[in-house]
N, C-alpha and C positions, 0 to 999 in steps of 0.2 A: 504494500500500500504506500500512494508516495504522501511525503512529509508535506501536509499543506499548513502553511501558519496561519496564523492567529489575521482574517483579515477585518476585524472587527470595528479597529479604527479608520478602514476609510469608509466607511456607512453607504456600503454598495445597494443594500434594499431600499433606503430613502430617498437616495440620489438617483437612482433608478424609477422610484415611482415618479419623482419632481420631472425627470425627462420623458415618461412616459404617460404622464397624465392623460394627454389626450384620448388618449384608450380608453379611460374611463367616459371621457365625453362620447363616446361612438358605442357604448356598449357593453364593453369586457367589463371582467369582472376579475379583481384577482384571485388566484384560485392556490394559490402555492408562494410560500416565500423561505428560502433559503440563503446560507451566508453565500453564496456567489449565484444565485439562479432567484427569478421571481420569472411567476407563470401567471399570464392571463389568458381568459377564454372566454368567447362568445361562440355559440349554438355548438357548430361543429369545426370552430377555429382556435387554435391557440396560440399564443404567440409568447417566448420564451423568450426573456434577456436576462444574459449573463456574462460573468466575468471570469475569463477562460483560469482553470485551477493551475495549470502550468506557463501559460502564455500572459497571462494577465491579462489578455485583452477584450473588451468589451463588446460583443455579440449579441445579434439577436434572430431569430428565429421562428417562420411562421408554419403552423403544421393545418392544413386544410383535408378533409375529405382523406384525409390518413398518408395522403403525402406530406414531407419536409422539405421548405425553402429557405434557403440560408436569406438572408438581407441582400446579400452580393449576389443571388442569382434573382431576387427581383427589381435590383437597380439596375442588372442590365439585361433586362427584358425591356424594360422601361425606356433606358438609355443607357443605351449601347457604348456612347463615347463617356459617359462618367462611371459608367461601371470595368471601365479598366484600371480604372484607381483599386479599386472594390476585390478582397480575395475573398 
């Protein structure tokens, strides 16, 4: 199991709701809150942001109809030329 520390102090579940509020305006609901993952979901959608346990870096994630789309494969569905920023 690897060694994850203490990420307590950067208050990843607050800061993450404060970015993601919108979500609550459109519907979802939160459904899960963990020290690096909060999960929102509406009917048959969910949408995951978290804070990678090895990478650190912040991600998010939409599961629809039992598929998963990363954020980077729907900004460049969307747009093609900003989503080559986008892993």
């Amino acid at each position: 199991m690897t060694n994850t520390p203490n990420r307590a102090h950067l208050h990843f579940a607050d800061e993450a709701r404060k970015a993601f509020s919108f979500l609550r305006n459109i519907g979802f609901i939160e459904v899960e809150a963990l020290p690096t993952l909060i999960r929102y979901r509406k009917d048959s959608t969910e949408v995951d942001v978290y804070h990678g346990r090895q990478s650190y870096q912040i991600g998010c994630d939409v599961t629809s109809f039992g598929t998963r789309y990363a954020i980077s494969e729907i900004i460049r569905a969307n747009d093609p030329g900003t989503g080559k920023h986008f892993r």
